[in-house]
N, CA, C, O and CB atoms as a CASP TS submission, in Angstrom:
PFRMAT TS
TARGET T0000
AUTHOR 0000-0000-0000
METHOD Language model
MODEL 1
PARENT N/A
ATOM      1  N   UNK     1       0.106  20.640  -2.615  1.00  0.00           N
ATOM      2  CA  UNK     1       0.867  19.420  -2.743  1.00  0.00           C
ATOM      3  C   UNK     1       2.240  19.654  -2.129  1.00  0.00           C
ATOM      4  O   UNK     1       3.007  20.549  -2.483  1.00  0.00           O
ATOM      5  CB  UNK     1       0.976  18.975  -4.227  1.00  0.00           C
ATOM      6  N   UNK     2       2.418  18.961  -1.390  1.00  0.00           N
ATOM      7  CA  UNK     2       4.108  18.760  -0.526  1.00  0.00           C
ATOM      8  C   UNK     2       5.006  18.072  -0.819  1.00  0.00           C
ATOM      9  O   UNK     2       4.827  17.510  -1.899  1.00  0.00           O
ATOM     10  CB  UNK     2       4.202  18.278   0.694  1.00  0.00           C
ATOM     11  N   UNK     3       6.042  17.821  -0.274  1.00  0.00           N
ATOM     12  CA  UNK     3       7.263  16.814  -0.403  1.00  0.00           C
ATOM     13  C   UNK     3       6.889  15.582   0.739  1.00  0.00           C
ATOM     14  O   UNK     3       6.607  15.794   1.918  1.00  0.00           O
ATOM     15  CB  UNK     3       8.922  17.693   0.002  1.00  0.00           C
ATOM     16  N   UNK     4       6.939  14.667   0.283  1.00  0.00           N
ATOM     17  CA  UNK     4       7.068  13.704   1.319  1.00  0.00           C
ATOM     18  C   UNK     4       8.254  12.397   1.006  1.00  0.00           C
ATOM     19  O   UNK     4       8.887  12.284  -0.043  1.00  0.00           O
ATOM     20  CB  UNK     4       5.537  13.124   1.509  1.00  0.00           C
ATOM     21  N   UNK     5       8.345  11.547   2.117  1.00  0.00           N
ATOM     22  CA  UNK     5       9.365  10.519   2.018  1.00  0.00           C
ATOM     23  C   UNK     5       8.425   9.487   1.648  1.00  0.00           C
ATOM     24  O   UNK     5       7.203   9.637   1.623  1.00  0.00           O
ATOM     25  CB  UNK     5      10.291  10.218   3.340  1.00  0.00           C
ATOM     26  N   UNK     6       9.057   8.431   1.360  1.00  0.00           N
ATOM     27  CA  UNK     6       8.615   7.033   1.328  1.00  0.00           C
ATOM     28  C   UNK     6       9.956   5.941   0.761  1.00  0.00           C
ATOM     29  O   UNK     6      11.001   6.213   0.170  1.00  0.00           O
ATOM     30  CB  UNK     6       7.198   7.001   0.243  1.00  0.00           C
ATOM     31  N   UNK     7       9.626   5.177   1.037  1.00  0.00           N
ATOM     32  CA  UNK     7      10.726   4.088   0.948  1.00  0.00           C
ATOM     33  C   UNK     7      10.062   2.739   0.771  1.00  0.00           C
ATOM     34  O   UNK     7       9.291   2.366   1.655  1.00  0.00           O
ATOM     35  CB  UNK     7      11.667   4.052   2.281  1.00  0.00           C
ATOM     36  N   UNK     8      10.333   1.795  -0.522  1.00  0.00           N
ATOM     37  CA  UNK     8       9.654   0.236  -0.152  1.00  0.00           C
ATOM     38  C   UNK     8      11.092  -0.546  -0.140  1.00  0.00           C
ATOM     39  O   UNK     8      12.181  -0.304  -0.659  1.00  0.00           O
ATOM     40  CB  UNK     8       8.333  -0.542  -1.564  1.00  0.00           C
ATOM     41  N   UNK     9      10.767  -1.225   0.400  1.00  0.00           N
ATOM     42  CA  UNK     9      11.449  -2.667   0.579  1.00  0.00           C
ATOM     43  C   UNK     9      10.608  -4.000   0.360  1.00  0.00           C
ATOM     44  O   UNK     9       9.556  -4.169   0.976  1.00  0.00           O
ATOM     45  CB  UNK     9      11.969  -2.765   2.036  1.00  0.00           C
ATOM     46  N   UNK    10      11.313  -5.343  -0.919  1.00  0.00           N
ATOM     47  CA  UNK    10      10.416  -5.979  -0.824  1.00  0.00           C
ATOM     48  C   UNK    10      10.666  -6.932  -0.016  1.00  0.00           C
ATOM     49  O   UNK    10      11.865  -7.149   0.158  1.00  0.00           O
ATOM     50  CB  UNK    10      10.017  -6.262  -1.798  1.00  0.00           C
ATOM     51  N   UNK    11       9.737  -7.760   0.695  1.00  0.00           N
ATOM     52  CA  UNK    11      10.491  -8.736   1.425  1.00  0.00           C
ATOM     53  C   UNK    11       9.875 -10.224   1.256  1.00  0.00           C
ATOM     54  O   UNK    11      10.232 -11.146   1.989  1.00  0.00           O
ATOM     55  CB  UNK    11      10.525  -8.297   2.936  1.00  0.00           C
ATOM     56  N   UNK    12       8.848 -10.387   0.151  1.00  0.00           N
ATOM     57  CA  UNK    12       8.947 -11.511  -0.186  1.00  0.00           C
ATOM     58  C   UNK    12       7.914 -11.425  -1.720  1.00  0.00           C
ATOM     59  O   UNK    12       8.049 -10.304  -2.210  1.00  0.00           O
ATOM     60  CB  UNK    12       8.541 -12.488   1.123  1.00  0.00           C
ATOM     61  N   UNK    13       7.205 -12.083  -2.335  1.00  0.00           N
ATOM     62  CA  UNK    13       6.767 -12.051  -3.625  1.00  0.00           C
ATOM     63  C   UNK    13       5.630 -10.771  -3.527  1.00  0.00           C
ATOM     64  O   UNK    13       5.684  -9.725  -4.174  1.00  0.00           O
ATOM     65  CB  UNK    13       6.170 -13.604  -4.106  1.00  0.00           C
ATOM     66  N   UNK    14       4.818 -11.074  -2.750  1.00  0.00           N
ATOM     67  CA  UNK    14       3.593  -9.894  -2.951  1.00  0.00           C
ATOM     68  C   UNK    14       3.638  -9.007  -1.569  1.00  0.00           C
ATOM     69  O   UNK    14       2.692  -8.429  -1.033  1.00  0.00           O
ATOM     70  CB  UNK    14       1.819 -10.685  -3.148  1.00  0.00           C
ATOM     71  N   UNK    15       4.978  -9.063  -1.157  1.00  0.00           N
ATOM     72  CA  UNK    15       4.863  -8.359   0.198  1.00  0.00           C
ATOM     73  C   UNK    15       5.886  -7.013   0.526  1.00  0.00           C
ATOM     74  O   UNK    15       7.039  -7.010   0.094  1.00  0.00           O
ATOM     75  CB  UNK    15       5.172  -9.515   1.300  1.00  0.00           C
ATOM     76  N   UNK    16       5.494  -6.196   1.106  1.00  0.00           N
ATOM     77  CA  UNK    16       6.807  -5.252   1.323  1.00  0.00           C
ATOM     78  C   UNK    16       6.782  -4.260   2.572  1.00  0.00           C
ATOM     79  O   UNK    16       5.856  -4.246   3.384  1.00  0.00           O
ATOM     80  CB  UNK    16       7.006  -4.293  -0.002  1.00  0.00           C
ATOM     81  N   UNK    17       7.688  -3.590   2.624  1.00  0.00           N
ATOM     82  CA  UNK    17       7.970  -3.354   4.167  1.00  0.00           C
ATOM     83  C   UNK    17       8.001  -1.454   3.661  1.00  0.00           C
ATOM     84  O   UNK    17       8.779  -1.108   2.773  1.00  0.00           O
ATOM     85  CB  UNK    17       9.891  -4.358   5.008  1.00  0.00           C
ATOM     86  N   UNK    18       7.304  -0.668   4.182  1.00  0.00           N
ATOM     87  CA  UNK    18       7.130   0.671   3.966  1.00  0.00           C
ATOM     88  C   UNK    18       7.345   1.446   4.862  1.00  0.00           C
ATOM     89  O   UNK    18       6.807   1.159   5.931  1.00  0.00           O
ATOM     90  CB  UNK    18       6.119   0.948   3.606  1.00  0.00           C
ATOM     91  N   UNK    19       8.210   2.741   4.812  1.00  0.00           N
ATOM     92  CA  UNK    19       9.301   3.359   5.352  1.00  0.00           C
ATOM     93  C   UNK    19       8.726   4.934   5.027  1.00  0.00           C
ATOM     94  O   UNK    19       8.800   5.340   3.867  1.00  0.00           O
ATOM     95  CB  UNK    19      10.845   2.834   4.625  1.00  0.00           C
ATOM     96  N   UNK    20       8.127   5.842   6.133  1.00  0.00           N
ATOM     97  CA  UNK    20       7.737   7.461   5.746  1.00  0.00           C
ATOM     98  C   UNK    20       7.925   7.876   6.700  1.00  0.00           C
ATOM     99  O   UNK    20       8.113   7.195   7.708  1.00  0.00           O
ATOM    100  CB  UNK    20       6.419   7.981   5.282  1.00  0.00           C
ATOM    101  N   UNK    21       7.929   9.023   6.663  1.00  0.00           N
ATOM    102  CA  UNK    21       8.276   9.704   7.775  1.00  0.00           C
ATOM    103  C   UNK    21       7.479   9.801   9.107  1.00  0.00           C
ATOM    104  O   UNK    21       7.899  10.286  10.157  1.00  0.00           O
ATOM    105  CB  UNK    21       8.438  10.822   7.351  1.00  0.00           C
ATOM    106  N   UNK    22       5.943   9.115   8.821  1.00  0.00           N
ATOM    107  CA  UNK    22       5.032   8.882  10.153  1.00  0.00           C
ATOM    108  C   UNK    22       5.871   7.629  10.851  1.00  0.00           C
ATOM    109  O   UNK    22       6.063   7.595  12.067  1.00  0.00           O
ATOM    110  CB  UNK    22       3.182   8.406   9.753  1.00  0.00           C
ATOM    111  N   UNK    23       6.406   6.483   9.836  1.00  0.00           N
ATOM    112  CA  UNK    23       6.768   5.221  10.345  1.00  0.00           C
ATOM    113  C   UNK    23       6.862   4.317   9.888  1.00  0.00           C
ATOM    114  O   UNK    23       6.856   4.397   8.659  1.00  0.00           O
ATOM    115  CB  UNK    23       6.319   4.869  11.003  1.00  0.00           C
ATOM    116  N   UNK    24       7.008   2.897  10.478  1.00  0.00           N
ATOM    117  CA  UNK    24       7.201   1.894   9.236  1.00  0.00           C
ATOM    118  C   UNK    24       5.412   1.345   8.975  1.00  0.00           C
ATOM    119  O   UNK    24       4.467   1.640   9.706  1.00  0.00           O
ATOM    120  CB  UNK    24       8.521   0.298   9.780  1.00  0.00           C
ATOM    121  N   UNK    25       5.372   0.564   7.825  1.00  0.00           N
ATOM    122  CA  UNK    25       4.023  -0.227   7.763  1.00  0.00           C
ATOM    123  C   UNK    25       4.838  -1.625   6.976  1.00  0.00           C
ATOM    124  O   UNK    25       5.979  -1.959   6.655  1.00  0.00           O
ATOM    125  CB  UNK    25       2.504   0.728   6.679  1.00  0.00           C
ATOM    126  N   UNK    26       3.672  -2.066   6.928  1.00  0.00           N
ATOM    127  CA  UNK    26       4.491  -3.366   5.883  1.00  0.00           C
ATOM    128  C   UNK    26       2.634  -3.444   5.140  1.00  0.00           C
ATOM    129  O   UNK    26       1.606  -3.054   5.695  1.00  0.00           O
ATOM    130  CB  UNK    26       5.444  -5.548   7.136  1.00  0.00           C
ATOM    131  N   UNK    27       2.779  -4.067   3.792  1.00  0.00           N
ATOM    132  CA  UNK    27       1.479  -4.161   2.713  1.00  0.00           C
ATOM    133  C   UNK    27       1.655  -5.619   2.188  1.00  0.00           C
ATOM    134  O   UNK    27       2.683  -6.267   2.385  1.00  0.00           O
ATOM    135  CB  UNK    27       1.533  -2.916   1.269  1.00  0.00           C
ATOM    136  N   UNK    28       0.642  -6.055   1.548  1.00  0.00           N
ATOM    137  CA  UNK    28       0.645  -7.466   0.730  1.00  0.00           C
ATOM    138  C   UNK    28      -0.073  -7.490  -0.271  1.00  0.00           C
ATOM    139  O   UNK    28      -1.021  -6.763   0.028  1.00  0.00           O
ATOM    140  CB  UNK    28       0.223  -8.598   1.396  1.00  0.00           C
ATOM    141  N   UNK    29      -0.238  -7.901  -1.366  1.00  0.00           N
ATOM    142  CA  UNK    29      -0.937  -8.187  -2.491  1.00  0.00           C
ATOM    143  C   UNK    29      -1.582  -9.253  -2.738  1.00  0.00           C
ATOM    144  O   UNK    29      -1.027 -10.351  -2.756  1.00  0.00           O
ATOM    145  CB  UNK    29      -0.329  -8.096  -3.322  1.00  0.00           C
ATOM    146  N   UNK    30      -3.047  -9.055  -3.000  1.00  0.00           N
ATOM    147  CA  UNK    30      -3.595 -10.350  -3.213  1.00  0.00           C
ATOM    148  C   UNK    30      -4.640  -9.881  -4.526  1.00  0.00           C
ATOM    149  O   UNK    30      -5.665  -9.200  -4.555  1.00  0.00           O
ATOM    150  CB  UNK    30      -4.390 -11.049  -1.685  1.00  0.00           C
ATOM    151  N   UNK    31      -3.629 -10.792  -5.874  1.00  0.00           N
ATOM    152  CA  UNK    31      -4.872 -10.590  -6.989  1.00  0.00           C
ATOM    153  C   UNK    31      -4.659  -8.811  -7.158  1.00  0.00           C
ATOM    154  O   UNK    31      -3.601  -8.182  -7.170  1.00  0.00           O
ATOM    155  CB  UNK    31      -6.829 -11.176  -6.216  1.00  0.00           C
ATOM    156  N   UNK    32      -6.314  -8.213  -7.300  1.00  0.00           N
ATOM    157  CA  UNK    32      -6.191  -6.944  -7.566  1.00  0.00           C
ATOM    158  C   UNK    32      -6.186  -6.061  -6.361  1.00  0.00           C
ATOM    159  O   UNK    32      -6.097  -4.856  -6.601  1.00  0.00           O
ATOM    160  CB  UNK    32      -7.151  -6.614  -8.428  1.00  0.00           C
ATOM    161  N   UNK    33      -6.269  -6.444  -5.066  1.00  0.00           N
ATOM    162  CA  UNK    33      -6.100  -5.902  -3.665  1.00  0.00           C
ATOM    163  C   UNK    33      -4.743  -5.791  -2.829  1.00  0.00           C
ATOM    164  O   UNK    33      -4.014  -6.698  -2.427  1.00  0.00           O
ATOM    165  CB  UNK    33      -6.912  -6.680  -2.902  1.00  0.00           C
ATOM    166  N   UNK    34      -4.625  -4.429  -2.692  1.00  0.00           N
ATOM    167  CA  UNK    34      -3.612  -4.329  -1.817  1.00  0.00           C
ATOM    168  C   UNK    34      -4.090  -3.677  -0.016  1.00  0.00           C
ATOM    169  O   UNK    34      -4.847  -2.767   0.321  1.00  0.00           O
ATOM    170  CB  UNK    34      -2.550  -3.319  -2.707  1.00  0.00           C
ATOM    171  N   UNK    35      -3.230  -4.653   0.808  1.00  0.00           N
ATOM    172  CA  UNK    35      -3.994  -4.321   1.985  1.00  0.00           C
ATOM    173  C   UNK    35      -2.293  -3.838   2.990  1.00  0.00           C
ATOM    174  O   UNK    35      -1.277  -4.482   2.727  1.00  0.00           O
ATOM    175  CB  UNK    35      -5.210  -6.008   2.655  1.00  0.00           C
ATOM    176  N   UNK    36      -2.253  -2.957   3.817  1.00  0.00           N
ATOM    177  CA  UNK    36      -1.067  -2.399   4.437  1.00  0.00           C
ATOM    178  C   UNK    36      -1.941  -2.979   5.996  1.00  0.00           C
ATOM    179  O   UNK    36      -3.009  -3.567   6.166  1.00  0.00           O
ATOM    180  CB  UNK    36      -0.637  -0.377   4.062  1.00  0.00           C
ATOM    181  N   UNK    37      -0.933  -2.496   6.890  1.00  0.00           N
ATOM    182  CA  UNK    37      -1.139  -3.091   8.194  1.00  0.00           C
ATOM    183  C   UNK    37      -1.345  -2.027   8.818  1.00  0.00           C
ATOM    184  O   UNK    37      -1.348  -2.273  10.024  1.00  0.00           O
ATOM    185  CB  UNK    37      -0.120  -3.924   8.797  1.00  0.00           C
ATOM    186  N   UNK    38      -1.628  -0.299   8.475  1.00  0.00           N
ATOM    187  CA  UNK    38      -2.225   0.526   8.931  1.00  0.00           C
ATOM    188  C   UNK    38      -3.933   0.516   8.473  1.00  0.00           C
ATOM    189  O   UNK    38      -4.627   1.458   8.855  1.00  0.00           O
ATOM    190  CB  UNK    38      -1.423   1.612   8.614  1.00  0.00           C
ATOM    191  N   UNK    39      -4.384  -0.300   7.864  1.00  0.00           N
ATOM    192  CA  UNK    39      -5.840  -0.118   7.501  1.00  0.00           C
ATOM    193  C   UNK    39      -5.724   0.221   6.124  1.00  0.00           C
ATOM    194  O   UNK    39      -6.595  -0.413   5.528  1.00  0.00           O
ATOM    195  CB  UNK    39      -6.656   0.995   8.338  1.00  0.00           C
ATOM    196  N   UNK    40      -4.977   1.008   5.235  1.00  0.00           N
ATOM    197  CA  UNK    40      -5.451   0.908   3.944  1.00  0.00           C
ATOM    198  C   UNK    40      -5.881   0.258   3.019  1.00  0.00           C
ATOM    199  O   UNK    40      -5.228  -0.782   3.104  1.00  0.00           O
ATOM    200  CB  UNK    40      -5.053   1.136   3.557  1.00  0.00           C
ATOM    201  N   UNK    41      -6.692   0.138   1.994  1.00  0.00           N
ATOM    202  CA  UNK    41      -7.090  -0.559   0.595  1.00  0.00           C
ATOM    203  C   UNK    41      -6.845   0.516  -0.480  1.00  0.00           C
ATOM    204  O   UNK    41      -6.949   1.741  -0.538  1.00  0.00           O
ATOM    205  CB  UNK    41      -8.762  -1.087   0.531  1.00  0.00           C
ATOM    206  N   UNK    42      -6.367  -0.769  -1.545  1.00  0.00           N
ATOM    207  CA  UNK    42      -6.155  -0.052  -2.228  1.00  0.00           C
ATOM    208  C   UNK    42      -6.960  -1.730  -3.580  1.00  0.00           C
ATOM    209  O   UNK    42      -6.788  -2.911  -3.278  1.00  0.00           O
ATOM    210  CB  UNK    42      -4.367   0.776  -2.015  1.00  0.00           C
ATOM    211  N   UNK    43      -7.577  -1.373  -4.628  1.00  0.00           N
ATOM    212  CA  UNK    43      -8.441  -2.435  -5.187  1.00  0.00           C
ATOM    213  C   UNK    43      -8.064  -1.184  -6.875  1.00  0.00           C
ATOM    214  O   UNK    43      -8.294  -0.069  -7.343  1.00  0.00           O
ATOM    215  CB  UNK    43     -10.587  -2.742  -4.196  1.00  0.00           C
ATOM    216  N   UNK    44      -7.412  -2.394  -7.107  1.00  0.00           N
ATOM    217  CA  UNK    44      -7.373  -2.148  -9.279  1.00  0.00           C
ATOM    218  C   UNK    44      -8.519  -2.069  -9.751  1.00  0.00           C
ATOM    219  O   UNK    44      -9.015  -3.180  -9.562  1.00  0.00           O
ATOM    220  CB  UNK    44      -6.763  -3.512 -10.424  1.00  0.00           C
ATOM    221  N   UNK    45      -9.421  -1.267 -10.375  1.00  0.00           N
ATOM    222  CA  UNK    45     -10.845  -1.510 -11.518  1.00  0.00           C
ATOM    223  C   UNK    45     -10.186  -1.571 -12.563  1.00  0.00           C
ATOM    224  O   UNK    45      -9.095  -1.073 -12.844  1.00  0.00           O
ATOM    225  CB  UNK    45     -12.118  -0.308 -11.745  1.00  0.00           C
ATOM    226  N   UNK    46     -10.839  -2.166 -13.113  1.00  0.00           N
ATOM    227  CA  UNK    46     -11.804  -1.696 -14.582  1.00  0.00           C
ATOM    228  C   UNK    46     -11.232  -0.129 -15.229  1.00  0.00           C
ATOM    229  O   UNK    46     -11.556   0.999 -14.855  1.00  0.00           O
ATOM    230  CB  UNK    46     -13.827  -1.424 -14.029  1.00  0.00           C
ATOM    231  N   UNK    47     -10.484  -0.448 -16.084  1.00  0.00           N
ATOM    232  CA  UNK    47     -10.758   0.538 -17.105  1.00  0.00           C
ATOM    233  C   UNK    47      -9.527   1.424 -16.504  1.00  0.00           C
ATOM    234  O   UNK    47      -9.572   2.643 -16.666  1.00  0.00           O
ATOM    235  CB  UNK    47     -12.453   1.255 -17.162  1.00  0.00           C
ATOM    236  N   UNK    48      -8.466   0.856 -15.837  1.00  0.00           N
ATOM    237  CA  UNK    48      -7.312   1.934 -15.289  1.00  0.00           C
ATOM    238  C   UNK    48      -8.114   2.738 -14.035  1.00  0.00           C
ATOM    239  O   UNK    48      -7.537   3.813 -13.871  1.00  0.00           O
ATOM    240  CB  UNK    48      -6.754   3.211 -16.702  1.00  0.00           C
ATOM    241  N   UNK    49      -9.098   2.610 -13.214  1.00  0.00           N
ATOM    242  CA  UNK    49      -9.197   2.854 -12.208  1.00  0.00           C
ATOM    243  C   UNK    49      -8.607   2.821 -10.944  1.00  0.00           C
ATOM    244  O   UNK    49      -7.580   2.167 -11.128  1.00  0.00           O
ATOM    245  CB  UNK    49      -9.771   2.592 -12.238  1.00  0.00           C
ATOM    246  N   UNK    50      -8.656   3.158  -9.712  1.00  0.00           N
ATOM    247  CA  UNK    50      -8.085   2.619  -8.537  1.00  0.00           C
ATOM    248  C   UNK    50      -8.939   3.105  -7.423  1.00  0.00           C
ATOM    249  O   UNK    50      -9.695   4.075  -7.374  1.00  0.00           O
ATOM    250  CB  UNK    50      -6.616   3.005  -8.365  1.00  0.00           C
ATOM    251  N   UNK    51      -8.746   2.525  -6.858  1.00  0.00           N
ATOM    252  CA  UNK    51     -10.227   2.995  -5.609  1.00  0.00           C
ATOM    253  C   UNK    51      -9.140   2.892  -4.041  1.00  0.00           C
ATOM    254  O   UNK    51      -8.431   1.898  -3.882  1.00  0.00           O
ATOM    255  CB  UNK    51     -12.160   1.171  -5.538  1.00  0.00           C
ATOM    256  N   UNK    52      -9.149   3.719  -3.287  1.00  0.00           N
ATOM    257  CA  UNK    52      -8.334   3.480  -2.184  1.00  0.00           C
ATOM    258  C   UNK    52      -9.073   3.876  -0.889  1.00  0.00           C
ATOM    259  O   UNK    52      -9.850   4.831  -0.864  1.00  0.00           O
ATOM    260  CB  UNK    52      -7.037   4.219  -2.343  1.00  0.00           C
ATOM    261  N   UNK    53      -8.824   3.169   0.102  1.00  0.00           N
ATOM    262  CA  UNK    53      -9.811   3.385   1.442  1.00  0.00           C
ATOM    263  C   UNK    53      -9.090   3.099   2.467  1.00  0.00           C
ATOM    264  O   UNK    53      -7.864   3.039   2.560  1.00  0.00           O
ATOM    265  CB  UNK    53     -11.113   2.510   1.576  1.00  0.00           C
ATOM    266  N   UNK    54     -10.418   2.809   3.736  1.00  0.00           N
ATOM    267  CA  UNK    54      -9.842   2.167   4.579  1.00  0.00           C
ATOM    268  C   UNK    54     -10.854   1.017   5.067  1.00  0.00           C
ATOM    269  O   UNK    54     -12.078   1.032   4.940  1.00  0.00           O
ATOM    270  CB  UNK    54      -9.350   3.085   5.558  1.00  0.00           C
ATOM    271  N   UNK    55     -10.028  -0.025   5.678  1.00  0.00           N
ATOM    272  CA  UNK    55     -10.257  -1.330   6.183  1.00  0.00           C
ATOM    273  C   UNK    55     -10.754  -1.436   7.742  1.00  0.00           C
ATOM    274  O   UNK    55     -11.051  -2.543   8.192  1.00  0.00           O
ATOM    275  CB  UNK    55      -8.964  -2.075   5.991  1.00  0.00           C
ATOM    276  N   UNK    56     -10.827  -0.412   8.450  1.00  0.00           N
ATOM    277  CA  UNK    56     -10.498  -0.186  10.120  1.00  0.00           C
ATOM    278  C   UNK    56     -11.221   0.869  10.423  1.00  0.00           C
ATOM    279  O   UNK    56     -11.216   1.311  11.571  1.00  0.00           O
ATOM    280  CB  UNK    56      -8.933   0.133  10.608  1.00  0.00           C
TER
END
């Protein structure tokens, strides 16, 4: 396990602008899905779960 950066910014109700050291992304929320503009998912379960992937 390493050190890494990250940074959010929000920039409107379910939206935000993400800041690491690869680069910027920006993400949105819909319901229990979160989708970034590099391809990630990220989907809330059941029971305190989280399931994270990719879209691409």
């Amino acid at each position: 396990m390493g050190i890494y950066f990250r940074e959010r910014k929000k920039i409107g109700k379910n939206s935000w602008l993400n800041f690491s050291r690869s680069g910027a992304s920006a993400s949105t929320k819909v319901g229990p899905l979160t989708i970034n503009s590099r391809g990630g998912v990220w989907v809330k379960l059941p029971g305190g779960l989280n399931y994270r992937g990719r879209w691409k």
